[in-house]
N, C-alpha and C positions, 0 to 999 in steps of 0.2 A: 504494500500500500504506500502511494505515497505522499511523502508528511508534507510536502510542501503547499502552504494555499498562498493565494494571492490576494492581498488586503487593501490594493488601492490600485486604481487603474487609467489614468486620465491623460489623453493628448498633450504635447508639447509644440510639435513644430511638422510641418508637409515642405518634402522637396522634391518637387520636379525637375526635369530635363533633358533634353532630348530635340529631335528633328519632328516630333509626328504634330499632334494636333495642337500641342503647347510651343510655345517660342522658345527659341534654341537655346536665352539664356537661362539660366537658373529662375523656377518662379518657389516660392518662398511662400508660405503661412505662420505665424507665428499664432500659437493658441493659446500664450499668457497675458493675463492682464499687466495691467500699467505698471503692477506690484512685483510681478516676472510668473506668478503663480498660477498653475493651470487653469484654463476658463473653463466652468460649471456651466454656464451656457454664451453661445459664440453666431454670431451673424452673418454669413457670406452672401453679398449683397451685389447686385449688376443685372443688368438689362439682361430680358433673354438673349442667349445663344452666345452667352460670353463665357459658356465652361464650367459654372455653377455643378448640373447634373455630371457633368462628368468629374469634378474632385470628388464627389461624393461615392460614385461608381470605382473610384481608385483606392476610397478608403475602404468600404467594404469587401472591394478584393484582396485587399492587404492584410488586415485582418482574419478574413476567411483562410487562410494558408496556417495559422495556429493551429498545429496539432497534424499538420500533414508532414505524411513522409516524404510524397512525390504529388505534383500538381501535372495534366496536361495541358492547360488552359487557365487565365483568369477571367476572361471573357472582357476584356476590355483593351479596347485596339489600343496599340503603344503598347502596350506591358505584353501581349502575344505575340508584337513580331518584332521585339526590340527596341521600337523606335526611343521608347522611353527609358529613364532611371529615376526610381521614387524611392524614397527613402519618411517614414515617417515615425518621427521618435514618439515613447511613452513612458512615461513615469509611471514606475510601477515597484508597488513596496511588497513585500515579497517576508514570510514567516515560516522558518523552518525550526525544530527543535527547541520552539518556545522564543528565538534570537530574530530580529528583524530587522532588516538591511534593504536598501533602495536601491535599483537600478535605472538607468536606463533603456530600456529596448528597442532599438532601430528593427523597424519591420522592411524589407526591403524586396524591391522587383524591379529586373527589367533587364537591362544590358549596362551593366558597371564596370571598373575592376578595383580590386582589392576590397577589402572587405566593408566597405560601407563609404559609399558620399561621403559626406560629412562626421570625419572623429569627432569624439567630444573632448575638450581639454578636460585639465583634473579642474581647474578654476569653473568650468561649467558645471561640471559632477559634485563639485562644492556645496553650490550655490542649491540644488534638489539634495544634500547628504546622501548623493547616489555613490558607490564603490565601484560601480564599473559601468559602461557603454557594452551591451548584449545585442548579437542579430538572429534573426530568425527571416530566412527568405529564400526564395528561388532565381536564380541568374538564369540571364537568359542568353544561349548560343546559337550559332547559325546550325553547327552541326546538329545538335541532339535538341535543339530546344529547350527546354526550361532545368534547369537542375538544381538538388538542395545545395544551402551553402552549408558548410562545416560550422559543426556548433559544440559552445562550450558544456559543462556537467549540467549548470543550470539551467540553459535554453532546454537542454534534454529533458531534466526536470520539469519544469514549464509546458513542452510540448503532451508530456506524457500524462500532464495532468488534462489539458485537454481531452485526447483520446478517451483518456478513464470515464469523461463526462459527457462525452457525445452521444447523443438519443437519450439521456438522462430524463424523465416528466421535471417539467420545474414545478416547483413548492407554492409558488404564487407569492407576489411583489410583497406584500405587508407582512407576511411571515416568513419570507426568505433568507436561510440559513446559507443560502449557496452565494457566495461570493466572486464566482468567477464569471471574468470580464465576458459579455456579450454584446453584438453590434445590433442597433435594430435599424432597418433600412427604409424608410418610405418614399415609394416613389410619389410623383405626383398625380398620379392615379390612385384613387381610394373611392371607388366608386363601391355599393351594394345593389347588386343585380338581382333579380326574382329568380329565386331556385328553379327552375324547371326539371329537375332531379324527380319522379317519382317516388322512389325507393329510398324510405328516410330511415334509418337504421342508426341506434345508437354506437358512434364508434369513435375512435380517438383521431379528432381532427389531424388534418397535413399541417405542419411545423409545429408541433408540438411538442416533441423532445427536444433538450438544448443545445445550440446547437451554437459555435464562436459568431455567426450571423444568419442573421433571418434578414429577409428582404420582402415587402408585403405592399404590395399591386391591387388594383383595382380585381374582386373575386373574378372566376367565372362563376357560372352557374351550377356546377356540381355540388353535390350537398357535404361533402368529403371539405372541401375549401370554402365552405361559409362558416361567415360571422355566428349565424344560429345554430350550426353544429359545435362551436366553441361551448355556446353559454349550454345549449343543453350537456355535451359531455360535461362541464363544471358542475350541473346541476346530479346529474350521474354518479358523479365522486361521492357529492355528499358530505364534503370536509370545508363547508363555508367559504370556498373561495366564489360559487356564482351570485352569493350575496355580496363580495367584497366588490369582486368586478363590477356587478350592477349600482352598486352606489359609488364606486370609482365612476361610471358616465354619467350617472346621475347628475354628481358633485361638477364634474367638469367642464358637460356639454348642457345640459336640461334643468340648471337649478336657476330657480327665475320666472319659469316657463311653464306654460299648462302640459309639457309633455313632459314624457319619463317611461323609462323602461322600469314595468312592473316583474320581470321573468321570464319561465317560459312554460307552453302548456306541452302538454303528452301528448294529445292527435288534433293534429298533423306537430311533430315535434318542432316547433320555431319559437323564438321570442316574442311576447306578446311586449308592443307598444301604446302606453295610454293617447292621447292627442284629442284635447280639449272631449274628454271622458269618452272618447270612442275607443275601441282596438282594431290594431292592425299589425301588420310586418316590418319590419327591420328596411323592405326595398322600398314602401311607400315613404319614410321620410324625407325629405328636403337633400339636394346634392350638397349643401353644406354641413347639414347633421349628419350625413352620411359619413361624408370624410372624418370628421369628428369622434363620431363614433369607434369606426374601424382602428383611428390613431389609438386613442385611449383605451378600447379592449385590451389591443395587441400589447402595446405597455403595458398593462396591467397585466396581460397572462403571461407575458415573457419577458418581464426585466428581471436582472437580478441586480444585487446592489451596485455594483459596478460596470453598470453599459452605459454604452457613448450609443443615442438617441440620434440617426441622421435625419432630416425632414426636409425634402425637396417639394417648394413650392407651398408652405402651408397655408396660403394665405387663397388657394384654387377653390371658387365656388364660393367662399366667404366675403358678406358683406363689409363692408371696412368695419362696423362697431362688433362685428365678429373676432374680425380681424384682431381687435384689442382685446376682443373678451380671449379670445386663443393665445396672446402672447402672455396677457396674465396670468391662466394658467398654468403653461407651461413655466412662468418666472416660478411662481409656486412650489410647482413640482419639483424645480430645481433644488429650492432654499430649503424644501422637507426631506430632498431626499440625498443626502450631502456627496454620495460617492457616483452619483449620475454626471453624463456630459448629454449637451443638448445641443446639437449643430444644425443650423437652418439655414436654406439656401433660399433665397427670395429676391422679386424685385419689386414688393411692397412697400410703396412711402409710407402706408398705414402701418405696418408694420414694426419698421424703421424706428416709427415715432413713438409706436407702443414698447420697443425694445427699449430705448430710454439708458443710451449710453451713458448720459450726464448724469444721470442720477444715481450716486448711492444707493445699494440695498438688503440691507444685512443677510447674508448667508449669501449673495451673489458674486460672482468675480464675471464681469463681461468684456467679453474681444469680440472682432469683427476685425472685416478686410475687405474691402471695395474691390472690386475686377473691375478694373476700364482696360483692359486689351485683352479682344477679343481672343479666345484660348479655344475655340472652334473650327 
């Protein structure tokens, strides 16, 4: 078994570079606040089609490689055929045999040489009480394609904990014991489509075991990949978490409001929605509620204390006083839940304004980065 867990997990800094979709020089994110200290939640901010979706698409591949032996693909041009070299560090405090020690760990892709982009001096390892710069990645060749890089006792460590974890059920967000780090990915699709599934069968929803990244897209229609196969398998279990989830959207999306998720019924198995005291379904709500919805489920049935939250686009189908009511929350979710990161890709002035650089706010550390050259 092994003793090593992971007690803190939070982004540092993205390095790009390469010939493909990004400019040749080096493109740079820094993800500490003004303080140097990691950001709790972070705003990547630009006009569409200036490459927002795709750092996000970079980070999630990045990530997704923890706990792999061998990669064929990361499915994102530039890091598949070379064109790229990313490098992106994380602080990450790490507890073995009761003794706890920080590292840093450069997660790395693409086409480099020697062992990472960017060393880290001892003077920056200081400044985090980290003891050493750790990699974990795949290089990429003309010959053979992608190959692992050599790693030290601990990366082994680390990976292995992974593996140990993968397909694991998560314990659910408010009483989650499990600590190690997950990515959650939302595209900008978060639509809830009408099951046209027939055959509703109690059974353990798709992405449900834990997994280093979930990525969650507008459904299909299969009953296997909806929102109301989540809440009724919750109800299923029986261990309080489809009451927790249900007043997690309650609280987030619907309180204010004549509507609210009551549950769910037994025939036809779906969630029963109130809406000004009528009942309905999960697809009849509003394309705003919708997204809504789907965001905060999904956090709720699959964060553990230490994921980085990516959100492309949250501000899609939301009215602008949405718009501020969703960055409140999410500020919220931040300041409650201390070891989350929360990364938003948007080109909302509502947004922008509800994010609220200027202002102080206790439990918060906020960054951001503008893109004005186009990275498409």
């Amino acid at each position: 078994m092994n003793d090593l867990t992971i007690e803190f997990f939070q982004p540092l800094r993205l390095r790009i570079e390469g010939d493909g979709p990004f400019p040749s020089v080096p493109y740079e994110i820094d993800f500490t606040d003004e303080g140097g200290q990691p950001c709790n939640i972070f705003m990547l901010m630009s006009e569409n089609g200036m490459g927002k979706t795709t750092l996000l698409e970079i980070m999630a591949a990045l990530m997704r490689q923890l706990g792999k032996k061998e990669i064929s693909s990361y499915g994102v041009d530039g890091l598949d055929n070379g064109e790229l070299a990313v490098q992106w560090d994380i602080l990450v405090r790490l507890v073995e045999n009761n003794k706890q020690r920080n590292i840093v760990l450069s997660l790395l892709a693409g086409k480099f040489s020697g062992g990472s982009l960017i060393p880290w001096t001892e003077e920056e390892l200081q400044r985090y009480e980290a003891d050493a710069q750790e990699r974990v990645g795949f290089k990429w060749e003309r010959s053979i394609g992608l190959r692992s890089l050599s790693s030290s006792e601990t990366v082994q460590k680390i990976q292995a904990i992974f593996r140990e974890w993968e397909g694991a059920a998560p314990d659910g967000f408010e009483e989650n014991s499990l600590n190690l780090p997950t990515l959650l990915h939302f595209s900008a699709y978060r639509d809830i489509p009408k099951i046209t599934e027939q055959r509703r069968r109690i059974s353990e929803p798709d992405y449900w075991g834990y997994s280093p990244v979930r990525k969650f897209s507008s459904h299909s229609t299969s009953w296997e990949n909806s929102l109301d196969n989540v809440l009724v398998w919750m109800k299923w279990l029986d261990d309080g978490r489809l009451e927790k989830a249900v007043e997690i959207i309650n609280k987030r999306v619907f309180q204010g409001s004549t509507t609210f998720i009551k549950g769910v019924r037994k025939t036809p198995p779906e969630a029963i929605v109130i809406s000004k005291g009528q009942e309905h379904g999960l697809d009849r709500l509003s394309s705003g509620e919708k997204n809504l919805v789907q965001l905060f489920l999904r956090i709720g049935a699959h964060c553990t204390r230490n994921s980085i939250i990516l959100i492309d686009e949250p501000e899609i189908h939301l009215h602008p006083n949405w718009q501020k009511r969703l960055m409140k929350q999410l500020r919220e979710f931040a300041q409650e839940h201390p070891g989350i990161t929360i990364i938003l890709a948007t080109h909302s002035i509502e947004m922008l304004r509800a994010f609220g650089f200027e202002h102080k706010e206790k439990g918060l550390r906020k960054g951001g980065e503008i893109i004005e050259e186009n990275m498409e």
